[in-house]
C-alpha positions in Angstrom: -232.4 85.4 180.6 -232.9 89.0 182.5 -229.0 88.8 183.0 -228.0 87.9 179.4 -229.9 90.8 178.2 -228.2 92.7 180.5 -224.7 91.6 178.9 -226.0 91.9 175.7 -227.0 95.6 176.0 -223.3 96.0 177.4 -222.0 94.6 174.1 -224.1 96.5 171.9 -222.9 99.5 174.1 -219.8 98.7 173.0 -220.3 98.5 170.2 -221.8 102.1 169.8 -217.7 103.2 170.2 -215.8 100.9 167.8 -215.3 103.3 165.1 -213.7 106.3 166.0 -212.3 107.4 162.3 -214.7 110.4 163.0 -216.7 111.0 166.0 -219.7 113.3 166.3 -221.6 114.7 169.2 -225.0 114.4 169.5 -227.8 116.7 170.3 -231.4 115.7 170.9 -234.2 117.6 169.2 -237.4 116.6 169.2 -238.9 113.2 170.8 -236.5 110.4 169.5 -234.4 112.6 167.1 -231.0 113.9 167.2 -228.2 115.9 165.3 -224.9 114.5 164.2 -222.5 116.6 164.3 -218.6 116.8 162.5 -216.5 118.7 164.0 -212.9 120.5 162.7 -214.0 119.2 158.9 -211.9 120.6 155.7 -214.0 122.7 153.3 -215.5 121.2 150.6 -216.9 117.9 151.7 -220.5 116.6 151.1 -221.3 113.9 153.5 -224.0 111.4 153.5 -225.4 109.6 156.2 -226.5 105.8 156.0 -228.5 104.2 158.9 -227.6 100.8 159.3 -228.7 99.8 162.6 -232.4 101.1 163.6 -233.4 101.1 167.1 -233.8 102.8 170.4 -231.3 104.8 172.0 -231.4 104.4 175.9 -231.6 106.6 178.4 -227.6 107.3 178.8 -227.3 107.7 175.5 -224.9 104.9 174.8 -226.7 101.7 174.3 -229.0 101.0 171.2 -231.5 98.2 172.1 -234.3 96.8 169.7 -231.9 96.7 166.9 -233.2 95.9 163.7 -231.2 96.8 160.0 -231.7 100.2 159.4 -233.1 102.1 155.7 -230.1 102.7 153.9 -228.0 99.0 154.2 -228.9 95.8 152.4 -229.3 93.2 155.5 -228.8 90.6 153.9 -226.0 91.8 151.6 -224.3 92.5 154.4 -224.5 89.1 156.3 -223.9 87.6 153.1 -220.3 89.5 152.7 -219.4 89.2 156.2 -219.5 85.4 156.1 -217.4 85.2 153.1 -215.0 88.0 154.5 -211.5 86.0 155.7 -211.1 89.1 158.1 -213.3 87.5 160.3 -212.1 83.9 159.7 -212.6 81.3 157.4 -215.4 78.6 156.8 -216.7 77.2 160.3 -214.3 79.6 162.4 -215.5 82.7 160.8 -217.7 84.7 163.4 -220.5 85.6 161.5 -221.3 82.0 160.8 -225.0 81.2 161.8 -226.1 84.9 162.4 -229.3 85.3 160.8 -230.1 89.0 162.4 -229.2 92.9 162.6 -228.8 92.1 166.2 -226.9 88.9 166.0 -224.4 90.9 164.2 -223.8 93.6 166.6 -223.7 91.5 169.0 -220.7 89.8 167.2 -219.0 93.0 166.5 -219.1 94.1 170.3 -215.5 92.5 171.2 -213.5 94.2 168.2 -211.5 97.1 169.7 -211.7 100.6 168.2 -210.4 100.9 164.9 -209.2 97.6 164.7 -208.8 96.0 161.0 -212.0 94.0 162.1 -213.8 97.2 162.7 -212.4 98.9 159.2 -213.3 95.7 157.6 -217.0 96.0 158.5 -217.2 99.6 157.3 -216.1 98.5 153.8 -218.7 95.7 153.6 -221.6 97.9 155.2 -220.4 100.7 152.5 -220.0 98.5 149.6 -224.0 97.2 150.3 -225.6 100.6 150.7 -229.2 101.2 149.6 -230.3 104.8 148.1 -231.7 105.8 151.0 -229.6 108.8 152.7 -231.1 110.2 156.3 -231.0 113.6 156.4 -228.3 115.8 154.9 -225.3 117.6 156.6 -225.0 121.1 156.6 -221.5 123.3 156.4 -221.3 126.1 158.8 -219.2 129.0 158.2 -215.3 128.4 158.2 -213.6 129.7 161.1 -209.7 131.3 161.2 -208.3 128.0 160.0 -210.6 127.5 157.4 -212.4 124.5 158.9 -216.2 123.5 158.9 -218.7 122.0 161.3 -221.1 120.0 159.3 -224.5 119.3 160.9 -227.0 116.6 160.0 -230.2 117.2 162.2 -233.9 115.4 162.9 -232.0 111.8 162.7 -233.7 108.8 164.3 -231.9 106.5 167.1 -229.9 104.4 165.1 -226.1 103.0 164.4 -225.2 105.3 161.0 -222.2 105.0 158.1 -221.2 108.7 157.4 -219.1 108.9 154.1 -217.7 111.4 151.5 -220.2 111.6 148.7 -218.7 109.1 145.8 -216.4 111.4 143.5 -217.0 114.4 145.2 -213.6 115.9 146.1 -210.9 117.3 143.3 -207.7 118.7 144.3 -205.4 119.1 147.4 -208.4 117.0 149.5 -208.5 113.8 150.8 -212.0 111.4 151.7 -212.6 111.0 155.1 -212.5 107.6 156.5 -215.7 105.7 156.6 -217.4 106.5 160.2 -220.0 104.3 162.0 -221.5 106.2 164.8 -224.6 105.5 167.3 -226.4 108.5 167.8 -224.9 108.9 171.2 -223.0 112.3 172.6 -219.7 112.0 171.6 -217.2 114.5 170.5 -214.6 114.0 168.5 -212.9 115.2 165.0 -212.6 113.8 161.0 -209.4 111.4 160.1 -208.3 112.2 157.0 -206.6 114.8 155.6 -204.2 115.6 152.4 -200.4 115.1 153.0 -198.0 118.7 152.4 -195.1 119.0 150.4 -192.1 121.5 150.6 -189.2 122.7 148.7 -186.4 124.4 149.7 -182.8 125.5 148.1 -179.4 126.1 150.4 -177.8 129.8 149.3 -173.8 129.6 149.7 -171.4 132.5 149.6 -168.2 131.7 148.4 -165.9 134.4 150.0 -166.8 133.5 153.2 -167.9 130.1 153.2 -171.4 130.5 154.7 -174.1 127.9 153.9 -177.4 129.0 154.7 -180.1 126.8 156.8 -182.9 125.2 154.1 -184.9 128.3 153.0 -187.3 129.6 149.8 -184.7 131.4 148.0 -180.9 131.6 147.2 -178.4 133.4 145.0 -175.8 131.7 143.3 -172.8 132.1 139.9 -173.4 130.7 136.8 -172.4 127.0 136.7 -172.8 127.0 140.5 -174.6 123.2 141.7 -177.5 124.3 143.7 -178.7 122.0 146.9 -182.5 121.3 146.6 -185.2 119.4 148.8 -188.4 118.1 148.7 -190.4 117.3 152.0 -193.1 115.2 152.0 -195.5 114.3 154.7 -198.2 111.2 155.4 -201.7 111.9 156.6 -202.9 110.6 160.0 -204.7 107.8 158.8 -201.7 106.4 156.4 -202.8 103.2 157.6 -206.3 103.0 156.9 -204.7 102.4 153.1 -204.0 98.8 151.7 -201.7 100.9 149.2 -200.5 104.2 148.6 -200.0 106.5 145.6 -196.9 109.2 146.3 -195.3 111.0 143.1 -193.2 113.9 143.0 -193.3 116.3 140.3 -190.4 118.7 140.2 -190.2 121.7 137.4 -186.7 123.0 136.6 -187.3 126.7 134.9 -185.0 126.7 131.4 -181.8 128.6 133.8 -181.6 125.1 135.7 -180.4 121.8 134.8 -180.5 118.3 136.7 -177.5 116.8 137.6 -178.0 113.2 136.4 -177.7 110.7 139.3 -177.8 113.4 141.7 -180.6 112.2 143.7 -180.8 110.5 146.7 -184.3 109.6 148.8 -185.0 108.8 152.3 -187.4 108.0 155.0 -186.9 110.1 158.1 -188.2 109.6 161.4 -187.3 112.7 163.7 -183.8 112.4 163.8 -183.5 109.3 161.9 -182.6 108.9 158.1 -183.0 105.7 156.1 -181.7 105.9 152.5 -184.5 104.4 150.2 -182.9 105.9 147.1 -182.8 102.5 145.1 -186.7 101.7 145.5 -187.7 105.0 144.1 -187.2 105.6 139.9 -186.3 109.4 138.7 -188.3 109.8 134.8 -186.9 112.8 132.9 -186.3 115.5 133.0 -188.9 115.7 129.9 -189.1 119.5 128.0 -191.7 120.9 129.9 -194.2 124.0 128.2 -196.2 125.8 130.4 -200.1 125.6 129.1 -200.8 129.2 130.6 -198.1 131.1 129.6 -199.5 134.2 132.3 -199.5 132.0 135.3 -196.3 130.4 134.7 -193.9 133.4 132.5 -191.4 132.3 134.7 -191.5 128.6 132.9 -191.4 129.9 129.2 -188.7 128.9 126.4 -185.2 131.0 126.7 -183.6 131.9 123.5 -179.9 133.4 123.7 -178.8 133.5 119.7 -180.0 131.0 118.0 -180.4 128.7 120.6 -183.5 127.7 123.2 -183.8 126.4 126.0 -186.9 125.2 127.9 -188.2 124.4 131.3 -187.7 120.6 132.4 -189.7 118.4 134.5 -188.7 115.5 136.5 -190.9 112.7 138.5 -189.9 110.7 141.4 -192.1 108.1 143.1 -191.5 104.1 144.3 -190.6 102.1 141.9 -193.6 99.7 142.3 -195.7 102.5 142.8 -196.7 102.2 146.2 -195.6 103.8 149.1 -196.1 100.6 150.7 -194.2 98.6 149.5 -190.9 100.3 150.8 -188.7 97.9 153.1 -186.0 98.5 154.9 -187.8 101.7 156.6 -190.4 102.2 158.6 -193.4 104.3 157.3 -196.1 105.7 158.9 -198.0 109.0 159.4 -195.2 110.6 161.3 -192.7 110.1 158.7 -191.2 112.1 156.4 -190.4 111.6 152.6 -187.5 113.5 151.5 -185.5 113.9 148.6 -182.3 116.0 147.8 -180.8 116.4 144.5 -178.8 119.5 142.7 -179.3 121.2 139.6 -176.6 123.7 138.1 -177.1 127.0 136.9 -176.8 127.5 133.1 -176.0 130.3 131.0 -179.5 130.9 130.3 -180.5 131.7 133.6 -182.1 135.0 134.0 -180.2 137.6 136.0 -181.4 140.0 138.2 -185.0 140.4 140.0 -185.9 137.8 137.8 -184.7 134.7 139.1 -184.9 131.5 138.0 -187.5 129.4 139.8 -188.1 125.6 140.2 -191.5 124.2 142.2 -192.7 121.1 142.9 -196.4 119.2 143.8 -197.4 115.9 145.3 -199.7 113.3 143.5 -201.2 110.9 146.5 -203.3 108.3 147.2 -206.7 110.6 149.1 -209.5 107.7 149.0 -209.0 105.1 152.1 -212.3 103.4 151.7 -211.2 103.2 147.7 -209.5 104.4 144.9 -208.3 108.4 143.9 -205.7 110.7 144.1 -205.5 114.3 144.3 -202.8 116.8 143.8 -201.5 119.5 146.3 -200.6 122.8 144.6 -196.9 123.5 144.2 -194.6 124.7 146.2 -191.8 127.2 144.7 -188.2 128.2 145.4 -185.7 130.8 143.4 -182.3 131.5 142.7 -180.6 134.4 142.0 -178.2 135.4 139.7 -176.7 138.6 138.9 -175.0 141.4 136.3 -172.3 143.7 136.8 -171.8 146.1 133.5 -168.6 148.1 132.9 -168.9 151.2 131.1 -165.3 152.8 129.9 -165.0 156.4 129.2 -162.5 159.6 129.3 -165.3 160.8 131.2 -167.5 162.1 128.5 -167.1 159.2 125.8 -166.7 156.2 125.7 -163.5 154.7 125.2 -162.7 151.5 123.3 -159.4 149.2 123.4 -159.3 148.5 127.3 -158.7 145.0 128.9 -160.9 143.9 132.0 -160.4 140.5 134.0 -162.6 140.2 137.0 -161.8 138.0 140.1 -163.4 136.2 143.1 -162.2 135.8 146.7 -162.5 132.6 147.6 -162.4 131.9 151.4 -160.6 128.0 150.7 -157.3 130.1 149.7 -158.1 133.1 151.4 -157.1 135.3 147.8 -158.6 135.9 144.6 -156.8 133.5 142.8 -154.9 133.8 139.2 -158.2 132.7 137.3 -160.4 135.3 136.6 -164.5 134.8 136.5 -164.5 136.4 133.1 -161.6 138.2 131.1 -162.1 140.8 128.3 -158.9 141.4 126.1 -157.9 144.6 124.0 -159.1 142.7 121.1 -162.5 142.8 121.9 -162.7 146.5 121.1 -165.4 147.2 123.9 -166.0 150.2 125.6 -168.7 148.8 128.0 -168.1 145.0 129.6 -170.9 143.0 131.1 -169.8 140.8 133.6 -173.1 138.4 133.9 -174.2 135.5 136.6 -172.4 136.5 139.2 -173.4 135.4 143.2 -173.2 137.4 146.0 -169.6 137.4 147.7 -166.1 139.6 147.1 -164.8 140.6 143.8 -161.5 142.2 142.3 -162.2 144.4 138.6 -158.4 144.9 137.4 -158.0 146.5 134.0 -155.5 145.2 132.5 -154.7 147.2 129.7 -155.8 150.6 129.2 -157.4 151.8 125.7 -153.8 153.0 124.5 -150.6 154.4 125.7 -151.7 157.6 126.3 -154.0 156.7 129.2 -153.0 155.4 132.5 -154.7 152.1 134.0 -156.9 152.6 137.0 -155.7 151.0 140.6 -158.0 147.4 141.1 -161.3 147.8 142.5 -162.8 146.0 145.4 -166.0 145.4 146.4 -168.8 143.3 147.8 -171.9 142.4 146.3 -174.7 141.9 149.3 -178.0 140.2 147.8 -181.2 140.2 150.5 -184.4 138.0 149.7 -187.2 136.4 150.7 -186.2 133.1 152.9 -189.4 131.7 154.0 -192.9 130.9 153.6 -193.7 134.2 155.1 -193.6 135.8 152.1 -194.5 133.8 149.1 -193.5 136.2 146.6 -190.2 135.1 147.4 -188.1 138.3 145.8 -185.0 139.7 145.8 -185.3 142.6 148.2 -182.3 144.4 147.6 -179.1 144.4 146.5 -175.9 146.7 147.2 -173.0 147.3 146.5 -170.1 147.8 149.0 -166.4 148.2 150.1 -164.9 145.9 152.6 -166.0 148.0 155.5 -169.2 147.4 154.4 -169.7 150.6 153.2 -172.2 151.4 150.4 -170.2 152.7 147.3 -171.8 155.4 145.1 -169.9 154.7 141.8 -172.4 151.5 141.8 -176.1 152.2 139.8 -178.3 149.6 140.8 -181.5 149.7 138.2 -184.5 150.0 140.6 -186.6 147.1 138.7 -184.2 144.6 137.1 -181.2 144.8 139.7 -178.9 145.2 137.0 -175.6 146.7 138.3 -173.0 149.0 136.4 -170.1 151.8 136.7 -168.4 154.3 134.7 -164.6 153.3 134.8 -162.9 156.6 133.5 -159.1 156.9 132.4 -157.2 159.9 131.7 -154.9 160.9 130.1 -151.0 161.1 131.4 -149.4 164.8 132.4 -147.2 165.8 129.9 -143.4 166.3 131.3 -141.1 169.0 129.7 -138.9 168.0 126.6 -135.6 168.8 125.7 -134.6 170.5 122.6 -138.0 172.8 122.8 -139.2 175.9 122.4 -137.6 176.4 126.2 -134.2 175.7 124.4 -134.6 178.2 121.6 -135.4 181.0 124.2 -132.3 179.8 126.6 -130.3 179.8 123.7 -131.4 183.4 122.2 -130.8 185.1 125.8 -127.3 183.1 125.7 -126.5 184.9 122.5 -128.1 188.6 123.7 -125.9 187.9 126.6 -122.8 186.8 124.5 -123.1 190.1 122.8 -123.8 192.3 125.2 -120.7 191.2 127.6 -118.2 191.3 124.1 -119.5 195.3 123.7 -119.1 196.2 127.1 -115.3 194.7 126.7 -114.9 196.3 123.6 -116.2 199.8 124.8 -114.0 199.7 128.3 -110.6 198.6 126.4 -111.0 202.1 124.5 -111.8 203.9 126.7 -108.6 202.7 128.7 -106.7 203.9 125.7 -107.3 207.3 126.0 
């Protein structure tokens, strides 16, 4: 007898570590009552303590003897559920069959391992049978550089406790905290449970040299470009303490972006590994999309050009069943990755300059493991670029009307500019200034064509570079367009170039002048040859006349 109660205060010792979802230490206060303590906690939780075992805590703090049901279960709830709970087997085989007693059922419990589904299973049922008696109440320290807690519960008797989220007590980017069963022992340890992340990012390419940037926060690109986009999704660490998980995408495209239908393609990545999941996931929209505050989210407001608008789109992406879960073909746990990469081109309502046209994204997830919720991480955002050259024609003081523009791109696959011009503006227009609009960063060629009539004369092409700098990272979330310039192929700033200090509009004063006029024949130059010809004819026939008389005499 004296050596079975040693093994049984073994099991129960054991039994004191099977749930490690979060692990507190312990600190004794007065005579028989200690502190619970969770560690490394997100903000914003309200936890409640449950005793479920009552007893007393032995000397080396790790085994519980005297165990009786504790205040805040139902005893006999609890035996009640675990008998009919096929975790633990069925009918005759299941383990709780015959146990009549607090102790009889931790001594069952002793040979599940930590965090085993036995051991999650139990929580559930000792949750699901809880009475309204709480012990104590935790208390949030003060958040420390990474904005996490330590919540305290103190003056607790010996005792095996449930610690849980409060029921509906988190909103937002949170997630519950797995249910934790913990003697009142000195352990240390840390929460499970925390919200996933999402990211978005866009890839910027210059044509004229060919360069495709890295995934970053921001981009410049031409009207009608396709811009590469990506969403990143992450798992939290207790993915699996889920029987099913919620995991919906929500992408907003501001009015200067539209989907490319079909574009989008999903997978499951695990570190350098990427499985294609693309035909268990369904895209909805895009769907018009009207911001409700239209000062949080300008950015997202109807574009009219004419008599035409344009709004802001949304698209969804999630499993098609739903569930995360359900996914085959792919492994998924918390280390993996969700990610999906679609493109969206650039219309001709996209905003040019320092404006930009912006496109973010947020996660809907699954953040109760013990039941049912979701919550919603704030979005994430990404910009492109776009930008506006303006042509002003004059004879240096006013302007002139009549020329012909065509502006060109180098493009690095032919190494020229090519014979197709970005935009072309003919004599018939009747402009004097030309706004060459959505332009990306890269090499350009203006060439006018046709001056504003005969008497001008055409100016030589001009080439140039425009060199965009922005925001690339989450370092700065502002995410603007830091500068832009204008330069030569040496990579020289050029002065002709007004850059407006706000909008990043760019434009130039092309002048023409007028040609040199060349002498004409049959002029006033003429007349005066022709009147000293005569003065000279008659001066030479008097001199001959005068000399042949005098030769006379």
């Amino acid at each position: 007898m004296k050596k079975l109660g040693k093994a049984l205060l073994g099991l129960l010792a054991a039994v004191a570590m099977l749930f490690t979802g979060l692990v507190a230490p312990v600190t004794a206060m007065a005579a028989d009552t200690y502190t619970l303590t969770i560690e490394q906690a997100d903000q914003n939780h309200t936890y409640e303590a449950y005793q479920v075992f009552s007893g007393k805590l032995s000397t080396d703090n790790k085994t519980l003897t005297n165990i009786q049901w504790g205040s805040g279960v139902n005893g006999g709830a609890i035996l009640t559920a675990l008998q009919g709970d096929t975790t633990f087997g069925e009918g005759d085989s299941n383990v709780f069959k015959g146990v009549t007693t607090a102790a009889g059922v931790a001594e069952k419990l002793a040979k599940y391992k930590d965090d085993s589904t036995e051991a999650k299973a139990f929580a559930k049922v000792v949750a699901n049978n809880l009475t309204s008696t709480k012990s104590g109440e935790f208390k949030a320290g003060t958040p420390d550089k990474d904005g996490k807690v330590t919540y305290t519960n103190t003056g607790l008797a010996a005792g095996y406790y449930l610690i849980k989220d409060k029921d509906n007590s988190l909103t937002g980017a949170t997630a519950y905290t797995d249910y934790i069963l913990k003697i009142t022992n000195d352990v240390n340890a840390k929460p499970k449970g925390e919200a996933p992340t999402v990211q978005k990012k866009v890839k910027d390419t210059n044509d004229s040299t060919g360069d495709t940037s890295d995934w970053q926060d921001s981009a410049d690109h031409d009207i009608n470009d396709k811009v590469d986009y990506q969403l990143t999704g992450t798992l939290p660490s207790n993915y699996d303490s889920y029987t099913t998980y919620t995991y919906k995408f929500t992408d907003i495209l501001s009015a200067g972006l539209t989907y490319d239908a079909n574009s989008a393609k999903v997978y499951v990545v695990n570190g350098e590994q990427r499985v294609e999941v693309t035909n268990q996931f369904t895209v909805t929209g895009p769907t018009e999309y009207t911001p409700t505050d239209e000062t949080k989210e300008a950015a997202y407001m109807p574009i009219t050009k004419g008599q035409e608008t344009k709004k802001s789109h949304s698209l969804t992406f999630a499993p098609t069943s739903d569930d995360l879960k359900k996914i085959t073909g792919a492994t998924i746990d918390k280390d993996s990755k969700i990610v999906i990469e679609y493109t969206a081109t650039l219309n001709d309502f996209a905003k040019v300059g320092s404006a930009g046209n912006p496109n973010k994204v947020d996660l809907t997830y699954s953040n109760n493991p013990n039941g049912t919720g979701e919550g919603t991480l704030p979005p994430d955002e990404v910009i492109v670029f776009t930008f506006k050259l303006t042509v002003n024609k004059t004879d240096g003081t006013n302007p002139l009307t009549g020329a012909a523009f065509s502006l060109y791109k180098y493009d690095h696959k032919t190494s020229s500019y090519g014979t197709t011009p970005v935009k072309q503006y003919t004599q018939q227009d009747a402009l004097s200034s030309f706004d060459f609009s959505g332009l990306d960063d890269g090499q350009y060629k203006l060439v006018e064509d046709e001056a504003p009539d005969t008497t001008y004369n055409k100016i030589d092409p001009i080439e140039f570079k425009i060199v965009a700098t922005h925001t690339q990272d989450d370092g700065n979330p502002a995410r603007t367009l830091t500068a832009l310039n204008i330069q030569d192929l040496n990579g020289n700033n050029l002065n002709d170039f007004t850059i407006d200090v706000s909008s990043k509009d760019v434009s130039t004063d092309v002048v023409n002048k007028k040609g040199s006029e060349l002498p004409k024949t049959g002029g006033m130059g003429t007349v005066i040859l022709y009147a000293l010809g005569g003065a000279f004819v008659v001066a030479a026939g008097l001199w001959f006349g005068l000399r042949r008389r005098f030769s006379r005499r």
